[in-house]
Each structure stands twice: as C-alpha cells, then as structure tokens.
DOTI-88549 format. One record per residue (C-alpha): residue number from 0; residue in one letter; x, y, z. Coordinates in steps of 0.1 Angstrom, whole numbers, always signed. Example, Ala and Ser with C-alpha at 12.3 -4.5 7.8 and 13.67 -1.06 7.14 Angstrom:
DOTI-88549
+-----+----+-------+-------+-------+
:   i : aa :  east : north :    up :
+-----+----+-------+-------+-------+
:   0 :  a :  +123 :   -45 :   +78 :
:   1 :  s :  +137 :   -11 :   +71 :
+-----+----+-------+-------+-------+
***
This chain:
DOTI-88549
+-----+----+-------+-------+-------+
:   i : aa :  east : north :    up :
+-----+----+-------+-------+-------+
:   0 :  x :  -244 :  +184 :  +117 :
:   1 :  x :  -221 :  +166 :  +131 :
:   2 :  x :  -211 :  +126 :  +127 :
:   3 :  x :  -211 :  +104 :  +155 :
:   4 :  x :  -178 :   +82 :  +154 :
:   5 :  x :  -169 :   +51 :  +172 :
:   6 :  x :  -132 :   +39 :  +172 :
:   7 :  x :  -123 :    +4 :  +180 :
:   8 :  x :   -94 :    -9 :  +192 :
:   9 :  x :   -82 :   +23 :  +212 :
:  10 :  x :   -58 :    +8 :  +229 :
:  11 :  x :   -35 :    -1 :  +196 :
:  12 :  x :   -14 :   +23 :  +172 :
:  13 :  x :   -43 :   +31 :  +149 :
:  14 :  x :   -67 :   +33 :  +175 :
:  15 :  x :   -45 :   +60 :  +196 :
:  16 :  x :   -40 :   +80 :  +159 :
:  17 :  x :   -75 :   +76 :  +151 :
:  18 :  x :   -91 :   +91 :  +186 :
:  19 :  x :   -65 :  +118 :  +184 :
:  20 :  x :   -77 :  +130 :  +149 :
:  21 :  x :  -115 :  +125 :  +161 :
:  22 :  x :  -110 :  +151 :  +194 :
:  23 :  x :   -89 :  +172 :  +166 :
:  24 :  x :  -122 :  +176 :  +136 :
:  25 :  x :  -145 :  +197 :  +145 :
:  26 :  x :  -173 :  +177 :  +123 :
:  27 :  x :  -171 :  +146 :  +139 :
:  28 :  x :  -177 :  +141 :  +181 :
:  29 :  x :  -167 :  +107 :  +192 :
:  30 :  x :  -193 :   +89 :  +202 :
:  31 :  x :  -180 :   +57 :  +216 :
:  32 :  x :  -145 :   +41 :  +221 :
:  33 :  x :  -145 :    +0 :  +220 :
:  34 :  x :  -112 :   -22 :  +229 :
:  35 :  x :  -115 :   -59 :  +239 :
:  36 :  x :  -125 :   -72 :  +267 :
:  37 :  x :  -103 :   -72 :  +297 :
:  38 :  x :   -80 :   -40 :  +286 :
:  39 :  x :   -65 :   -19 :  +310 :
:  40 :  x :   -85 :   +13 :  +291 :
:  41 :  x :  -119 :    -1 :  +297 :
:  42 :  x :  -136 :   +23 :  +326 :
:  43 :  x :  -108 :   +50 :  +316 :
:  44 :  x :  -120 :   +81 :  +299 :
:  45 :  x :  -109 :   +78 :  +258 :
:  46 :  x :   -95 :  +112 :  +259 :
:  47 :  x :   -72 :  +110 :  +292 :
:  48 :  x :   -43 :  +100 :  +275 :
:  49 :  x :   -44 :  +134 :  +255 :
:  50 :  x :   -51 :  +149 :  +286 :
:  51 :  x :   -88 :  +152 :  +276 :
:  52 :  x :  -121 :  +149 :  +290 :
:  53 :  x :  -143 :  +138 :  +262 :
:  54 :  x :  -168 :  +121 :  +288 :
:  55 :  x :  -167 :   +89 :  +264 :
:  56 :  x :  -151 :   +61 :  +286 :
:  57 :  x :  -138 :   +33 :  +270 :
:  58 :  x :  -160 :    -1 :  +266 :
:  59 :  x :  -162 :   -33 :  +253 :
:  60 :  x :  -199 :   -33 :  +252 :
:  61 :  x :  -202 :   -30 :  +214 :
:  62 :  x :  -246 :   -25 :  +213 :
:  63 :  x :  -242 :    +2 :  +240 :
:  64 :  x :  -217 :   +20 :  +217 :
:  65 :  x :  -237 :   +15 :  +183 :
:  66 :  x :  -264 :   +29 :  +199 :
:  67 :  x :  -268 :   +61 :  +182 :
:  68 :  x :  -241 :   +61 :  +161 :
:  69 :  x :  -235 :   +72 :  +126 :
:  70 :  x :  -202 :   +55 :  +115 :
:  71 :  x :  -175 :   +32 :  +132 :
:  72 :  x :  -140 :   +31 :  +122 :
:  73 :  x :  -121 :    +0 :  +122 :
:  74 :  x :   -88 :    -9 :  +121 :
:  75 :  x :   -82 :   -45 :  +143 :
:  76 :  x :   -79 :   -77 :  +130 :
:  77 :  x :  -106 :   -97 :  +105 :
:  78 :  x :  -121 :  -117 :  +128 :
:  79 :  x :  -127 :   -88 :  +150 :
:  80 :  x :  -142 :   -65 :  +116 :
:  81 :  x :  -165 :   -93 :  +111 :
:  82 :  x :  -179 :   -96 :  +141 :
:  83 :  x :  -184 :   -54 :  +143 :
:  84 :  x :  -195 :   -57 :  +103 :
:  85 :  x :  -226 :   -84 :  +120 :
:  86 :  x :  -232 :   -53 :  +145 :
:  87 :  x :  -233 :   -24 :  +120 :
:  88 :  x :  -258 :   -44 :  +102 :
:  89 :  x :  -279 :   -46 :  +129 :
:  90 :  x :  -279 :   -12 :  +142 :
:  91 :  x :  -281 :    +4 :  +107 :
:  92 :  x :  -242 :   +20 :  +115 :
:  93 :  x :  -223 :   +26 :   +85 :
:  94 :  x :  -185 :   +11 :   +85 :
:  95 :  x :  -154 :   +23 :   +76 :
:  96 :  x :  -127 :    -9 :   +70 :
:  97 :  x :   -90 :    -3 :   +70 :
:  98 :  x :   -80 :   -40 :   +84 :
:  99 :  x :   -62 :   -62 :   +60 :
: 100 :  x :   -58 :   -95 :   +61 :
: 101 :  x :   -95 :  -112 :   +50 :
: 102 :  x :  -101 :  -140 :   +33 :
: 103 :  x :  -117 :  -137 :    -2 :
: 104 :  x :  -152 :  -154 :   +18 :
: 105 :  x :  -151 :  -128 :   +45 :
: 106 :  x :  -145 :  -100 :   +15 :
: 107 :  x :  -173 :  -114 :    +2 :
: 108 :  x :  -192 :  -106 :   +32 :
: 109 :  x :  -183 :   -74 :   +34 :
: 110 :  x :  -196 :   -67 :    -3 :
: 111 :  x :  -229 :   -84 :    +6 :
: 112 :  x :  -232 :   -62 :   +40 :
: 113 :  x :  -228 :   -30 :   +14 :
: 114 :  x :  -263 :   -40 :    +0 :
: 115 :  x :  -277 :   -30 :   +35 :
: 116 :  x :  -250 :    -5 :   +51 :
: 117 :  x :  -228 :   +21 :   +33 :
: 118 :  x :  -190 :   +12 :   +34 :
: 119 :  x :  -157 :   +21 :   +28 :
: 120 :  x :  -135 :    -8 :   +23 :
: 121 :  x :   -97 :    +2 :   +14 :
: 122 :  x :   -57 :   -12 :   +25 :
: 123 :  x :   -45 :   +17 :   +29 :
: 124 :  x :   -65 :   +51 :   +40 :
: 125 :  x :   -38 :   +73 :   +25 :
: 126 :  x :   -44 :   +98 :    +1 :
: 127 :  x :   -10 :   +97 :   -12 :
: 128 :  x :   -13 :   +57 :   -13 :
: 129 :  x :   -49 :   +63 :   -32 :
: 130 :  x :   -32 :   +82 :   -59 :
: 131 :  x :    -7 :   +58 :   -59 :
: 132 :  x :   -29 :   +31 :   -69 :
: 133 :  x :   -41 :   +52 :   -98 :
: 134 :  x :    -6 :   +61 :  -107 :
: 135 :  x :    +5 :   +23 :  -109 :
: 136 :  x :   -24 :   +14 :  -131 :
: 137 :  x :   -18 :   +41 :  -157 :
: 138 :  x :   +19 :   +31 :  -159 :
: 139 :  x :   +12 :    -4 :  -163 :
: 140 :  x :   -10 :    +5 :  -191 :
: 141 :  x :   +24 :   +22 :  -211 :
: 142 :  x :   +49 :    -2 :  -199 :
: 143 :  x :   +28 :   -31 :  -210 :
: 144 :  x :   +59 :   -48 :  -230 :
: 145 :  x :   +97 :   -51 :  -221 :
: 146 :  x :   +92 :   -41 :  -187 :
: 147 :  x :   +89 :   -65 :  -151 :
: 148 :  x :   +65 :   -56 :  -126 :
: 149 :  x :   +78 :   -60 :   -87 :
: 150 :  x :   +63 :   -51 :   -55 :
: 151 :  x :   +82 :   -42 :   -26 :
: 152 :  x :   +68 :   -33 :    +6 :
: 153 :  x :   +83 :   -32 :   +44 :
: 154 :  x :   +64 :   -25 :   +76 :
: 155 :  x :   +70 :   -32 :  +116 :
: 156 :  x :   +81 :   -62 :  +130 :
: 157 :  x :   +46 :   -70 :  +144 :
: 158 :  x :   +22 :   -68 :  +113 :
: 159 :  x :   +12 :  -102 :  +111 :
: 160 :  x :    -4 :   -99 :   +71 :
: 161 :  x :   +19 :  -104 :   +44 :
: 162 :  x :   +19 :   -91 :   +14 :
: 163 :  x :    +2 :   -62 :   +29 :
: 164 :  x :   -34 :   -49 :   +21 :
: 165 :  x :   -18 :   -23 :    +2 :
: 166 :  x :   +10 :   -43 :   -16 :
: 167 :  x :   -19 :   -64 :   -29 :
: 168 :  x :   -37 :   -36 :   -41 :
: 169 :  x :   -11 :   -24 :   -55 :
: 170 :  x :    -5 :   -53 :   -76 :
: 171 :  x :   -40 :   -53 :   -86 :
: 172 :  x :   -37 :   -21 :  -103 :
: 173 :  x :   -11 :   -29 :  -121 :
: 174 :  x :   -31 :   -66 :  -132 :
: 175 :  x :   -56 :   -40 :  -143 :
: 176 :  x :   -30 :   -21 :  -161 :
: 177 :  x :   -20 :   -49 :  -181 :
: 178 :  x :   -55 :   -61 :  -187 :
: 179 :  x :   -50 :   -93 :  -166 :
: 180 :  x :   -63 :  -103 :  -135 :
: 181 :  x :   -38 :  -104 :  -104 :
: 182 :  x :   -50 :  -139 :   -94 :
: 183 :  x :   -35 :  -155 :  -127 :
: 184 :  x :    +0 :  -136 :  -123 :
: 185 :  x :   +10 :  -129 :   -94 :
: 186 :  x :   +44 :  -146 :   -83 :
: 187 :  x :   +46 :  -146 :   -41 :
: 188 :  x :   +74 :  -161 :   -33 :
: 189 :  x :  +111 :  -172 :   -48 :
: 190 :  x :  +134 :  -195 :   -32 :
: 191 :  x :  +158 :  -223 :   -50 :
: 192 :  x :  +164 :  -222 :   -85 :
: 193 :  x :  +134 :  -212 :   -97 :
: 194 :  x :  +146 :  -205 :  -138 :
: 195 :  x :  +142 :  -173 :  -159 :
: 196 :  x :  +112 :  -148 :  -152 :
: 197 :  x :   +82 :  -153 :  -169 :
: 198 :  x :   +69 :  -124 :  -187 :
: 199 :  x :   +40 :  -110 :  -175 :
: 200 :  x :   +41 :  -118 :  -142 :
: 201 :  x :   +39 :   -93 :  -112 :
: 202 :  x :   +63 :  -102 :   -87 :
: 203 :  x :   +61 :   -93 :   -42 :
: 204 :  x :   +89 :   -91 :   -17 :
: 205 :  x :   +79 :   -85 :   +16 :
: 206 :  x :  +102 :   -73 :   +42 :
: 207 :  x :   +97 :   -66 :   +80 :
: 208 :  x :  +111 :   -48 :  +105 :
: 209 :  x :  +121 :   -24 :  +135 :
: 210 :  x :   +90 :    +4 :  +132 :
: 211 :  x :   +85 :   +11 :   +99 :
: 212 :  x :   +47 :   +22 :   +95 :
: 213 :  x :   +44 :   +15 :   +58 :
: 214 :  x :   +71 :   +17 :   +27 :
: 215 :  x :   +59 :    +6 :    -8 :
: 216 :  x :   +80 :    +3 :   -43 :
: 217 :  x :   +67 :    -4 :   -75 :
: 218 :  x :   +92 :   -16 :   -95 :
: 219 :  x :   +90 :   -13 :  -140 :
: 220 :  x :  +122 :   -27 :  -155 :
: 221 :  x :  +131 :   -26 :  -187 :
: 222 :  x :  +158 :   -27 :  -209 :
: 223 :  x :  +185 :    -3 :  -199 :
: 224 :  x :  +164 :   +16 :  -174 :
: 225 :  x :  +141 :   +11 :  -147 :
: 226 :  x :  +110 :   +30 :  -128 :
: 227 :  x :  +103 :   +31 :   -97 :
: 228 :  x :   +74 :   +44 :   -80 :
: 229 :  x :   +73 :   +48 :   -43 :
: 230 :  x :   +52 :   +59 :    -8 :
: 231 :  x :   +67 :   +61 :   +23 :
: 232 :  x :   +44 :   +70 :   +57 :
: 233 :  x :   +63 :   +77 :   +87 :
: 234 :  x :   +35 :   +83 :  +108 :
: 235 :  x :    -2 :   +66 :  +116 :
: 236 :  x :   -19 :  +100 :  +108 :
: 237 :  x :   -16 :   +97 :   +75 :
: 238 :  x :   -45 :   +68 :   +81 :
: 239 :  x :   -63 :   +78 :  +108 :
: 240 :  x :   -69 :  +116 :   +82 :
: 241 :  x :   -75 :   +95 :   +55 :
: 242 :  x :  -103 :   +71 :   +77 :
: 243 :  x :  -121 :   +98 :   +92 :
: 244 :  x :  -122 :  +118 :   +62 :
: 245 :  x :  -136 :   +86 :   +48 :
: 246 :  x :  -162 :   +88 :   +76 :
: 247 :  x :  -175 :  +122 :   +68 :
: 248 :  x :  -179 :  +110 :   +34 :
: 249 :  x :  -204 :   +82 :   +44 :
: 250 :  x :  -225 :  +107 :   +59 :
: 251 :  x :  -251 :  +111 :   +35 :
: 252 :  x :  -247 :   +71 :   +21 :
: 253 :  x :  -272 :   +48 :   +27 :
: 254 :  x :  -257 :   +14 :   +13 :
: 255 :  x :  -229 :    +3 :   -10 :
: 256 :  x :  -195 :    -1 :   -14 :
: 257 :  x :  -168 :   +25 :   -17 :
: 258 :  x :  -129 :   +25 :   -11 :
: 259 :  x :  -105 :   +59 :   -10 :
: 260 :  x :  -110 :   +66 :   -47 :
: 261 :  x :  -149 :   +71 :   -44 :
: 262 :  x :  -138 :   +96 :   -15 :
: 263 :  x :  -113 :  +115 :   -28 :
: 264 :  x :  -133 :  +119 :   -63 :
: 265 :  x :  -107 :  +100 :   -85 :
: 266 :  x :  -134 :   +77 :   -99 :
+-----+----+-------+-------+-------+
***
C-alpha cells in the first residue's frame, strides 16, 4: 500500500527536492502540496514544473490537504511546523520535521505531540550525516583527554539559523561522548581576548555563504595531531531521500518520537 504524502512549502529548495523524489518512489503518491498563502504556485498543478501532471494542484488550504493523508513532510520555518504540528494532531497525520531553528518550548511541543502522533524529528535527513552523528559520539568517547572539540559548519547565504540543526546535533553527540551535557560546554562564540581554552569545552564556528547546501567538520586536536571528521552535501536530494524514506518508515507508527537513527536501524 501505498503512503499518502503531503509536502509543504513547494515553492522553496526543499520543497522542489522533496516533490521531485515523491513523483520519483513508487511507494508513496503525493497527496497534497501546501505553500503559503498568496504564492504564485497556488492553483498550479505540483508536478508542472517537472513537466508532470500529478492532478495535485498546489494549496494553501492545510484541512483540505490533511484530509486523508498518511504523513506530511516539513521543511519551512518553526513557526510554520508548529502551526502544521497543531494540524497533524488534529487529523491524526503523522509528521516528518526536518526544520531547524525551535526553541527548546516549541521542542517541547513537539515531544508532547509524539504522545498522540508518530514523528520523526531530526537536523539533518541524511544518512551519511546520521552516521555521522554516531561516528562523532564514538570518537569523543576515545579522545576523551588531550584532545579539543570544534564544530565547523558552512551553508548558503540565506539560512537564517545558526549554528545549524545539524552543527548542534553534532555537538550533542560529542557532549554525549564525553559524558557531559552540551548545554554546560558548549562555547558559541569568540571575539576579543577571550584567554586560553578551557578544557572540555566543545567549540562552533559558523560560516555562511554563496550556495553551499550543507558542510560540517568535526574537529579532535591533540598534541601533535589532529582528526577531523567531515560531510559535505552538494545537493538537496540527499534530504529530501532521507525525509521520505523517513516517511515510509512512519507507516506502520502510531505515536512517538523518532529521528534518522530509529530509521536507519542504528539504535
């Protein structure tokens, strides 16, 4: 059987990637296509700019296009996820959350939401990402003395988060690595003469730019050498497979709360 899939935002980057893997797996049929109010796609049939005719035109009317739906996929901005997070709960749609950016209350809501509807709540819908998370936290665990902890990440001049979803996830795994929580080390920001390093301490430099979709670095140094472990996407489609394979996986999930690694099976 297949799952029903609504996409919001359609008219951004992820949105675009995200319908074009939809129309492209066979075990999912899009069943609506959301973008704010006012767009130039509303009316438009979702698949035209893939020269398509999916027969799913694109709306704004978000209990038109829950109706009937299994799962929708968002990638927008926070206060948009919160207000299609209110929706799902409603409708009984499950939820699939790759928008970064929320406030530790509005994470909170999204945990609470799990109780009712199945999620999955991740930074970064890569697998190569999700494997990165769990290679951070293993190296964390061995280079738990002599070694500094930095986080590097760059991404396109209009991202508006910073440090990214991801960076920050990132940063938690290695917290977890070191048996500490992320909250009580983490060191955002340099400027001025700011003295030695503290040990311990996990470290973020964010840089933004030009188009870059998504670079991370983990940084180790130590005494005489350093490690470095590092993802690079160079294309949306990395997500969007990720997302939707996410998707599929909430097919048989009544409630709670999942991220990439639940999916994938690293847990």
């Amino acid at each position: 059987m297949k799952t029903n899939v609504v996409i919001t935002g359609v008219s951004g980057r992820m949105g675009v990637a995200l319908l074009e893997g939809v129309f492209a797996d066979e075990a999912l049929t899009l069943h609506a296509a959301i973008d704010r109010s006012g767009s130039a796609l509303i009316g438009q049939d979702a698949g035209a700019q893939f020269g398509l005719v999916s027969g799913v035109k694109v709306t704004s009317d978000l209990s038109a296009a829950l109706h009937g739906a299994d799962v929708l996929v968002d990638f927008t901005r926070p206060e948009a996820a919160m207000q299609y997070l209110a929706a799902c709960q409603l409708a009984g749609v499950q939820m699939v959350i790759g928008t970064t950016g929320f406030t530790e209350l509005e994470k909170a809501m999204i945990e609470a939401a799990s109780q009712q509807n199945a999620i999955v709540f991740a930074p970064n819908m890569s697998v190569g990402v999700t494997l990165l998370i769990n290679l951070v936290e293993q190296a964390a665990k061995v280079l738990n003395e002599g070694y500094d902890i930095e986080v590097v990440e760059m991404h396109h001049r209009h991202k508006v988060d910073a440090p990214s979803g991801t960076a920050l996830r990132l940063g938690e795994a290695a917290a977890q690595g070191l048996g500490q929580d992320l909250k009580d080390c983490a060191v955002y920001a340099r400027e001025g003469v700011t003295g030695e390093r503290e040990a311990g301490k996990i470290g973020f430099a964010t840089l933004r730019g030009g188009d870059v979709v998504g670079d991370h670095t983990v940084i180790y140094a130590g005494t005489g050498e350093r490690i470095e472990i590092t993802h690079k996407a160079s294309s949306r489609a990395t997500f969007a497979l990720g997302a939707l394979r996410a998707a599929k996986f909430l097919s048989d999930k009544k409630s709670g709360l999942f991220d990439m690694r639940d999916v994938l099976g690293f847990k």
